[in-house]
N, C-alpha and C positions, 0 to 999 in steps of 0.2 A: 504494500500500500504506500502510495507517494502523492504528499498532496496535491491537486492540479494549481497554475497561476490563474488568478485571473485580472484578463485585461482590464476589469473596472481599477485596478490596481495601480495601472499605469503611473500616475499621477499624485498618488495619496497624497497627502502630506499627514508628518506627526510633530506634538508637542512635545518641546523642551523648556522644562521654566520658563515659561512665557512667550516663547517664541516658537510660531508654527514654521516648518521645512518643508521642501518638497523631499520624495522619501529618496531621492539622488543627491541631494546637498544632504554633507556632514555636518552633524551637530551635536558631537557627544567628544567630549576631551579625552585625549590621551591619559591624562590625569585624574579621572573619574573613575572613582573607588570597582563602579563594575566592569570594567577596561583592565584595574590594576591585579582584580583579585575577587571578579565574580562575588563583590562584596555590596548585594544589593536584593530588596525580594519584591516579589510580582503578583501577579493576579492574573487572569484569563477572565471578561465579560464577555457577554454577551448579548446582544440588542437584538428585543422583535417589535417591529413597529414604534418606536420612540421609545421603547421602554426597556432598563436593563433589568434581566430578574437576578435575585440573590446580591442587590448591590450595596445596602448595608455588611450584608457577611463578607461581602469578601474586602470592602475596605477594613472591616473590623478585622478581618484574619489579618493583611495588610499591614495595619497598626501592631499589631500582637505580634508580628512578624519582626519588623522594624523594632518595636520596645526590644524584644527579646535580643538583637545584635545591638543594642547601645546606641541607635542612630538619636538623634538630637533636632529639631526644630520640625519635627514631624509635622506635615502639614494634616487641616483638619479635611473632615468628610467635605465640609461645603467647598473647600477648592478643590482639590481633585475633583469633584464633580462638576465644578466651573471648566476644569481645564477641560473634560473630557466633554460638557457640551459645545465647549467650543471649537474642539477639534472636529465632532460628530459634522458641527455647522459649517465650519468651513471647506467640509468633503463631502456636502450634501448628502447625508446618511442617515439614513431613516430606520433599514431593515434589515434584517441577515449578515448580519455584519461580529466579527469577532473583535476585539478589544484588547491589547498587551496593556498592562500598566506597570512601569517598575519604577518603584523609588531607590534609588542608591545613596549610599552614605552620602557624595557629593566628590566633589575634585577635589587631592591633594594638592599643598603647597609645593610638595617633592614625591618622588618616586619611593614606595614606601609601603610595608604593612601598617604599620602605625596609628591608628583613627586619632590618635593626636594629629594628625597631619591634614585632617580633615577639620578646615575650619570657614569652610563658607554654606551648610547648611546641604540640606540636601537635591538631589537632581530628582526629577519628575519627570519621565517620560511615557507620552502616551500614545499608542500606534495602535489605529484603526482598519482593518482589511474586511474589504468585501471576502465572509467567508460564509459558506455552506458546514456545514456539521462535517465533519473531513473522512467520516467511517465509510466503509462501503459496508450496507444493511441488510445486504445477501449474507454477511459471515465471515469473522477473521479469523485468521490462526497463531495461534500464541509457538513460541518455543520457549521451555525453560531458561533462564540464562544463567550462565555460572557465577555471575555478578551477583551479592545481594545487597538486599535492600539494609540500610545500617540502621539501627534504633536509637532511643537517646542516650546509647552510652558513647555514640560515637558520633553522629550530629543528629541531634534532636529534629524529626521531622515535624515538628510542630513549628518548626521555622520555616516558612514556603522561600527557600533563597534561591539565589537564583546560579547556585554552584551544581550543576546538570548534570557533570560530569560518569556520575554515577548512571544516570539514565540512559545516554549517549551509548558508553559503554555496552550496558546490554542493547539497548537496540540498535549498535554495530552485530552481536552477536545474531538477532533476529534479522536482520537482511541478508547477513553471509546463509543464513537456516532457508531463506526462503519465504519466512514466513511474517506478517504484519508487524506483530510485535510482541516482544517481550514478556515472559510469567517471570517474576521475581518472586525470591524466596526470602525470609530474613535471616540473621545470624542462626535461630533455633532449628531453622529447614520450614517454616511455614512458609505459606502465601503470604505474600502483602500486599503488592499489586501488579498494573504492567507499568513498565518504561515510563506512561505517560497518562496512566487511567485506574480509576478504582475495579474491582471486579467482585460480582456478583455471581451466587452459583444458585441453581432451584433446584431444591432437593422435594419432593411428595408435596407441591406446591408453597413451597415457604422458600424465602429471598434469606439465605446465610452468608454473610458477607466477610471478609478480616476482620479483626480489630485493627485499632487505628496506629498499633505500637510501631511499626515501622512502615507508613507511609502516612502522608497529610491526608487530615481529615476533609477529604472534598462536599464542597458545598454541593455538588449531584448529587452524591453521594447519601448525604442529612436529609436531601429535598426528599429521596426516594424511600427512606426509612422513615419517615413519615410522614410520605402519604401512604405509602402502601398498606400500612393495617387499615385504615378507613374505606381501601375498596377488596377490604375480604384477602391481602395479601401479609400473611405473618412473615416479622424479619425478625433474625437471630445473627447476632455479632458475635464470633467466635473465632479459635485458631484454626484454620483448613489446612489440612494436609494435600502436597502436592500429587500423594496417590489417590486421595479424595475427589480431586477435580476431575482423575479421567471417569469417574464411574455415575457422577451427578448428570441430572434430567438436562438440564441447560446452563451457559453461560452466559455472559452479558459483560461489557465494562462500563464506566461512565465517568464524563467527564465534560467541564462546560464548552472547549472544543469540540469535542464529537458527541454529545448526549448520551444517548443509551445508543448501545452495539451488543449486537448477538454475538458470539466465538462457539464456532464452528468444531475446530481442530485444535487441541494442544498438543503438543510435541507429536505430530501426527499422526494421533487419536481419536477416531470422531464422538466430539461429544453427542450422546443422546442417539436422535437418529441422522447426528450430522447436520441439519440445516436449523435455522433460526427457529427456536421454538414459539407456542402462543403463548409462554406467559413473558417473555422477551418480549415480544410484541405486544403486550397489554400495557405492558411497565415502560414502552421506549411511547405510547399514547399517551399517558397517564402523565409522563413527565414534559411531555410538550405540550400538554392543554394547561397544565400547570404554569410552565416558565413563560408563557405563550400570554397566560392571566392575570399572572404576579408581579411583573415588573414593576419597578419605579421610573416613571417619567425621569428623561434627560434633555 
C-alpha cells in the first residue's frame, strides 16, 4: 500500500508561526529543535465538511504531549485553532482533507541537544492535504516485524513525538514482506499495534483491542470503544497474543488517517475467511456517521 498524490496538492500552502508558504518555499530552520533531534510532537486531524472531529482530544493529547518533554510557552487551544482556520482558509478547504500539526521545542541559539539552547519559544506548524482515508477497504496485510514497540521504560508512549524512527523501521520491514504494514509486538511479545494504527480483533462478536502500554492511546481508537457498547458491540482491552491474532473472527486497524480498515492477512495467514468481515464493516459505519457528526467547526 503507497499513498497516491494528489494534484489538488499542487499548491498547498502550510503555517509556520505566522507565516503561511507555499508547500515549495522552505520555512522550517536548520536550527529547529525537530531538524536537530526529532524533538517535537504532532497530531493527525481530520476535517469533514468544516468540521474537525476529536479536536479538543487531540490538542489536549498535544498539550500533555509537549508538558510531558519540558516545552515552555505552549500555545493555547484558541491559537492553534486560529492558525489552522486560517491555513484551512487560505487553501480553500472545506472537506476530506487531513491535517499535520507539530509543535516543536523551537530553534536553537546553537547546534545542540541542550533545551537550554532553546530560547525563543516554540514552532507551530500546520500542513493541510487534500487526503482521502489512505487504507485500501478491500483488506490489508500485516507482517510481524522484528522491531518492537518500546513501553514506558524506554520512551513512554504517552508522549505522541515525533521521533518515528521506531515505526519506519518496521515498516521498512513490511515493504521488503510485501505486505501493507507492520504487526508490532512489545518488549513482553504482545500486540501493541501497527507501524502507524491501533488494531482491533473480533473475537464471538466483541471488539478486544491492546492495552495502551506500549503504543499511544489513539483518539479512533477511544471514539470506537465507546461507541460501540451503545450499538450492541462489547469491547475488552487486554494483552493479545500474537498467536491469538491468527485464529480470531476479524481484524481491523484505526487511525485518524485511514479510519477503520479491515486486515485480511497477517504474516500470511488468512484471517477469518480472509476478506473484510461485517462487523469491520459495521464499526468502519458506525465510526464515520460518528466523526462525520461530531466535529467542531473550524
Amino acid at each position: 500500500m503507497l499513498q497516491n498524490y494528489d494534484e489538488r496538492n499542487a499548491d498547498v500552502r502550510y503555517w509556520v508561526n505566522g507565516v503561511l508558504r507555499h508547500r515549495d518555499e522552505p520555512g522550517l530552520s536548520p536550527f529547529d529543535s525537530v531538524v536537530q533531534g526529532g524533538d517535537a510532537v504532532w497530531e493527525g486531524l481530520r476535517l469533514y465538511s468544516g468540521k474537525i472531529f476529536g479536536l479538543t482530544e487531540h490538542l489536549d493529547r498535544l498539550r500533555r504531549s509537549a508538558l510531558a518533554l519540558g516545552f515552555v510557552d505552549i500555545p493555547k487551544h484558541a491559537e492553534i485553532v486560529d492558525a489552522v482556520s486560517a491555513t484551512l482558509r487560505a487553501n480553500g478547504m472545506t472537506d476530506g482533507v487531513h491535517i499535520r500539526l507539530t509543535l516543536t521545542r523551537g530553534v536553537k541559539v546553537t547546534s545542540g541537544m541542550d533545551p537550554r539552547l532553546n530560547q525563543a519559544g516554540p514552532t507551530l506548524i500546520v500542513l493541510p492535504e487534500h487526503k482521502a482515508p489512505v487504507y485500501d477497504t478491500s483488506g490489508l496485510s500485516l507482517v510481524t516485524a522484528s522491531v518492537r514497540r518500546p513501553g514506558p521504560a524506554v520512551l513512554d508512549p504517552k508522549i505522541h513525538h515525533n521521533n518515528l524512527l521506531n515505526s519506519i523501521l518496521a515498516k521498512l520491514e513490511a515493504n521488503v514482506a510485501g505486505a501493507d504494514d507492520a504487526m508490532m509486538l512489545d518488549e513482553r511479545g504482545f500486540v501493541a499495534e501497527t507501524n502507524a494504527t491501533n488494531l482491533f480483533a473480533v473475537v464471538d462478536g466483541a471488539l478486544h483491542t491492546p492495552t495502551s502500554a506500549a503504543c499511544p492511546e489513539g483518539i479512533t481508537r477511544a471514539t470506537i470503544l465507546k461507541i460501540a457498547p451503545s450499538s450492541g458491540l462489547p469491547v475488552v482491552v487486554r494483552d493479545i497474543s500474537q498467536a491469538e491474532m491468527y485464529a480470531v473472527d476479524e481484524v481491523f486497524c484505526t487511525g485518524t488517517m485511514g479510519e477503520v480498515a479491515g486486515v485480511t492477512r497477517i504474516d500470511g495467514r488468512p484471517i477469518g475467511n480472509g476478506q473484510v468481515g461485517p462487523v469491520t464493516l459495521r464499526v468502519a459505519a458506525l465510526y464515520r456517521d460518528h466523526a462525520a457528526t461530531h466535529g467542531e467547526p473550524v
